[in-house]
Structure formats: structure tokens, C-alpha cells
C-alpha positions in Angstrom: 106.8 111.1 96.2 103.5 112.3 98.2 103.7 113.1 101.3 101.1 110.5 102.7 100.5 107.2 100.3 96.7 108.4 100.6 97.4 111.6 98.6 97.5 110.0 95.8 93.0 109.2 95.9 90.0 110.8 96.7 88.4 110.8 100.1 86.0 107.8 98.1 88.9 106.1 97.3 90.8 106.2 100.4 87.6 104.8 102.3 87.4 101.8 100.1 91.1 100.7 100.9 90.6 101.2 104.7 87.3 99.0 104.5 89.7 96.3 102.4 91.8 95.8 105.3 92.2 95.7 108.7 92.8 98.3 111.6 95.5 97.0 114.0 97.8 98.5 116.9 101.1 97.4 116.8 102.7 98.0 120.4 105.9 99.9 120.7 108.9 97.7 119.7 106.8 95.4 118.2 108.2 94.3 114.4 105.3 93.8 112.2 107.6 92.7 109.5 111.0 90.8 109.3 114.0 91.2 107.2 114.9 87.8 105.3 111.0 86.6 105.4 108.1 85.7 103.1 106.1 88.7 101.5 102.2 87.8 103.0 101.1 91.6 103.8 101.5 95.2 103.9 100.0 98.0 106.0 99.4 101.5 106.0 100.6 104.1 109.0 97.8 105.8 110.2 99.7 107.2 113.8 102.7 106.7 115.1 106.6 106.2 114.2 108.1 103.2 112.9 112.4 102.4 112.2 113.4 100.5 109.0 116.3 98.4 110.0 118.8 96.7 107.4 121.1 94.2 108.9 120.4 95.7 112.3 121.1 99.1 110.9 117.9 101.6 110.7 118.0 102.9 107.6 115.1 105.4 107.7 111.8 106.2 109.9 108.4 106.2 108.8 105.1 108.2 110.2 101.8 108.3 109.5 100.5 107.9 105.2 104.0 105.7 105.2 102.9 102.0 103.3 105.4 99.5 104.7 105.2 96.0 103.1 104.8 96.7 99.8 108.1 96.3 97.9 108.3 92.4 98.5 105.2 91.9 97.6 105.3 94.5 94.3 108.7 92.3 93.4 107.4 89.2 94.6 110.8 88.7 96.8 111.6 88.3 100.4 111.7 91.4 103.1 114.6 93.7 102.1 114.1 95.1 105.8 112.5 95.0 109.3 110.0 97.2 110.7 109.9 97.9 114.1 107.6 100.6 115.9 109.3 103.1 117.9 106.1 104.2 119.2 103.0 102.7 119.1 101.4 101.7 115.5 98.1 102.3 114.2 97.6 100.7 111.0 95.3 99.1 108.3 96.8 95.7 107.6 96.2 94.6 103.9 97.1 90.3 103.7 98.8 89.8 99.7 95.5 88.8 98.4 94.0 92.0 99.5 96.5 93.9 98.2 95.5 91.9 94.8 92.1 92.4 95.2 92.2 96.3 95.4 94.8 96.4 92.3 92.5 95.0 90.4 89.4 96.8 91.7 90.9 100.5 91.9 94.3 100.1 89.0 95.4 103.4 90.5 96.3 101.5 94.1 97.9 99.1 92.2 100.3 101.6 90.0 100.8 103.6 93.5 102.5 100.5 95.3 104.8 100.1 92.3 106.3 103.3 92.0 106.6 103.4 95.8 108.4 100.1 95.8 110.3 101.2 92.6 111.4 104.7 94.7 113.0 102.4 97.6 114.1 99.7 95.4 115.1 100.0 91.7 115.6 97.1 89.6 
């Protein structure tokens, strides 16, 4: 896997999906995302530190060029995990029908998400 979700495009590219979505600051200990809930967005870490939590267990820690959100919308199933920032969050927040909309506008985004969601969660 790359080291930042954003090594996978070109500086072009990169600014196209930031101008898709939304910047946002998550506070520390804030959970932008809930285990056991609907898939309706994803986001990008831009700074900051972030737990994935399991069942109340945290199961790995993400940084900045970490996509969180993505496998339940990818597999079109509920949250397999929380997110909760450790730290405060800066992110671009992508809603599913962005995430759509830049699949279909740049295939390479699209085909990026997948094997990321594939990495963490293998049919």
C-alpha cells in the first residue's frame, strides 16, 4: 500500500479531489464515524492522529494521507469500525455521492478506494 492515499495521483489530480469535498476539523475525541452505522461519507487525513476501534478495541491508528470511510461505502455495508481522533483532525470530508462523483470523473480514485478497502477487508 502507499504511504499517503494521495500518492497514488498527480499534484492535478490531488487538487481536484480536495476541491470535491470538504475541509473540516474534527476535535480531539471526537468520532467522525461509528461502528454498526450507515455508510454516507468518507474523509481524508490531512493532520493529525486518529484510533480505529472494533468492539471497543482499537485495532490500528491512522495519520495524515490515511482515507477512513471508504470500505462501507466500497462494499456498500454498515461501519466495520469507529473512528475516533486522538488528536485533533484535519480532513477533507467526501458525502457517498461525492465519492461517486469523483469515481466516475477520475476511474483511478475510484480503483484506489477499492483496493484500499479490499487491503483492510477481503471478501
Amino acid at each position: 500500500m502507499a504511504d499517503s492515499f494521495f500518492d497514488r495521483f498527480s499534484p492535478r489530480e490531488i487538487a481536484q479531489i480536495c476541491a470535491v469535498g470538504t475541509h473540516v476539523h474534527v476535535p480531539e475525541g471526537w468520532s467522525p464515524i461509528w461502528q454498526e452505522t450507515p455508510a454516507d461519507k468518507a474523509y481524508v487525513i490531512l493532520d493529525g492522529a486518529a484510533a480505529v476501534r472494533r468492539n471497543g478495541h482499537e485495532v490500528a491508528r491512522l495519520g495524515p494521507g490515511d482515507v477512513v470511510g471508504e470500505t462501507a461505502l466500497v462494499k456498500h455495508s454498515l461501519r466495520t469500525a469507529s473512528i475516533v481522533a486522538l488528536t485533533g483532525l484535519d480532513m477533507v470530508h467526501f458525502t457517498g455521492g461525492e465519492i461517486e462523483q469523483l469515481a466516475e470523473e477520475m476511474p483511478a480514485f475510484g480503483e484506489a478506494l477499492g483496493e484500499i478497502a479490499d487491503e483492510r477487508f477481503p471478501d
